[in-house]
N, C-alpha and C positions, 0 to 999 in steps of 0.2 A: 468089352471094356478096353482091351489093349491097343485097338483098332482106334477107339474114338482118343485114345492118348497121345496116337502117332497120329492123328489126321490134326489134333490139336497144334503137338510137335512142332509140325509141318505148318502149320498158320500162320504160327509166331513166326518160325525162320524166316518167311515168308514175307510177315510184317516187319520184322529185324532189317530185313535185303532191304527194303521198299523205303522205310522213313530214318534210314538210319542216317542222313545227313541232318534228321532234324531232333528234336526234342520230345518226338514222339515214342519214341521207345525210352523214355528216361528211366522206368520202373524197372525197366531189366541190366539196365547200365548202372545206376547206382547215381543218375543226372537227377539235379535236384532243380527249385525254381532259382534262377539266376536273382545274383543280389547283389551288393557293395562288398568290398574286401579289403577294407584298409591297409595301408603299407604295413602297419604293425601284426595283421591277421594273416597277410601271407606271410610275412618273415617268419611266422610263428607255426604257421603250415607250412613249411619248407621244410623248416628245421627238424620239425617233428617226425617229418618222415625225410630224414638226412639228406636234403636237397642242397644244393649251395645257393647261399643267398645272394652271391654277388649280382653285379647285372639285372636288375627286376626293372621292368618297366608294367604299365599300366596302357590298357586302348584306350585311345579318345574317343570317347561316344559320340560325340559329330561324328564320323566314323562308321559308326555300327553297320550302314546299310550296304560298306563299298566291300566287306567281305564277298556279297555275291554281285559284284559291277565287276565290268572287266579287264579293269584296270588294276583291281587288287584283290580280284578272286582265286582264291589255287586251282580248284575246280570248273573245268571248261563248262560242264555242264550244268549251265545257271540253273535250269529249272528245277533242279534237284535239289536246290538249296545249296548248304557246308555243312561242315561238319565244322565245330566248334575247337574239337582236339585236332592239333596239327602241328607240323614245325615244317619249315621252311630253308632250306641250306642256300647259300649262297658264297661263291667262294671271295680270295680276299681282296678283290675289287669291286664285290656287291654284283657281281652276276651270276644270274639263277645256276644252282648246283641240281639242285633235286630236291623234295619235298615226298610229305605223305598227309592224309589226315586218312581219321578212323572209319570214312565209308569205305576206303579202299579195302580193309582187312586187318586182321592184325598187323601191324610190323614187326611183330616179335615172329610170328609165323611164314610172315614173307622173307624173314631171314634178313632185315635192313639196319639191324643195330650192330652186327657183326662184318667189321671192315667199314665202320660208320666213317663219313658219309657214301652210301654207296648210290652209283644211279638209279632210278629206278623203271621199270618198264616203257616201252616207245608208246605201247597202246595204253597205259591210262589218262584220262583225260586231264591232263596237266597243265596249265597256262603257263609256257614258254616265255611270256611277255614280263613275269613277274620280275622286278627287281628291288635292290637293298634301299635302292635312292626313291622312290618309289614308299615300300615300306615302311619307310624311316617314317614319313608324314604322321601316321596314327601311332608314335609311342610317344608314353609321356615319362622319360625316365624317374625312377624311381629314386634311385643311392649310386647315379652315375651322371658324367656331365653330360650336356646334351650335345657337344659337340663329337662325341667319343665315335662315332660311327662314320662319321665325317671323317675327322683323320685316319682312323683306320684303312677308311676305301683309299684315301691318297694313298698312305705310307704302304699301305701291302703289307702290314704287321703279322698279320692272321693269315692264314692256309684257308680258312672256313669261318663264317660268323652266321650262327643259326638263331632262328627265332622260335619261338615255342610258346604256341598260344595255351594259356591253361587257365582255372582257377579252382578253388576248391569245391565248388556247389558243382563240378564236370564230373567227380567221383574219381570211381577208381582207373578208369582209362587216361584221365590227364597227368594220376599220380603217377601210372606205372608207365606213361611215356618218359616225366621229367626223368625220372631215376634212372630209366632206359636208357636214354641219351647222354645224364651225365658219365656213366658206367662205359658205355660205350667211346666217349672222350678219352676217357682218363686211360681206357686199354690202346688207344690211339695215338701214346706220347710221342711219336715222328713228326705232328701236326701242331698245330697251337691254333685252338681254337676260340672263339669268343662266342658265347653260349651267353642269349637274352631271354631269360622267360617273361612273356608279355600276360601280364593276367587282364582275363573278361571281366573282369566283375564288374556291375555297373554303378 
């Protein structure tokens, strides 16, 4: 019996490594089927789990398919898909700082919220090419103007302006990045940040 437990164990973890850029392991992640998220239902999931509501933007579904093109993919390796949870650093003329999403591993375990934004690895498979201006194309701001990222890349206002892809039907790995990251901001006061969280919901 113990035997057939760990060879199960071992299936999963298995299956976990293998589909974790997609939505196949959603039943162990807490990933529900993607839905609509009205401005008023994130602000309201935000709050609820003490998030800041500033900054909300929403993706443009025309959109959806260039997360894995290679022009706006984080992940080099298309055929693996993405991963849905992720943020994106960029410093404050909108070029690429460092990124993570949740196929990589935890970030709380790779140690990348402490001394946030920090770089991360040479060898994971990161597309380099990424940038803010770039980026910018698929948000539909929320409760901010839409020229605000624009001026920012001129003025050099920011140290750092992150993006953070989330929504509530992503569970509890999107929540406990949001939080992660703002936490990690606010112990970061040498810095002035501008922090977007960009919700999936469709």
């Amino acid at each position: 019996m113990k035997n057939t437990i760990q060879i199960l164990a071992v299936i999963i973890s298995v299956q976990v490594i293998l589909y974790s850029c997609g939505f196949a392991y959603g039943v162990l992640t807490g990933i529900k089927n993607p839905r609509a998220e009205s401005y008023s239902d994130q602000r309201e999931y935000l709050s609820k789990h003490g998030i800041d509501t500033q900054y909300m933007a929403s993706f443009k579904t025309q959109f959806s398919d260039s997360l894995i093109g290679s022009r706006f993919a984080l992940d080099t390796m298309l055929e693996a898909g993405y991963s849905p949870v992720q943020f994106r650093v960029y410093d404050g003329k909108g070029k690429f700082y460092s990124a993570w999403e949740l196929c990589f591993g935890s970030a709380k375990r790779l140690d990348l919220y402490n001394g946030f934004p920090k770089k991360v690895s040479a060898h994971w498979p990161i597309n380099p090419q990424l940038s803010l201006r770039n980026d910018q194309l698929f948000l539909s701001p929320l409760n901010f103007d839409s020229t605000l990222l624009k001026n920012a890349m001129q003025s050099g206002q920011y140290d750092y302006i992150v993006l953070s892809f989330w929504a509530g039907y992503l569970g509890k790995h999107s929540r406990e990045m949001l939080s992660s990251i703002e936490a990690a901001i606010k112990r970061n006061n040498e810095k002035k940040f501008l922090h977007i969280k960009v919700n999936l919901g469709e």
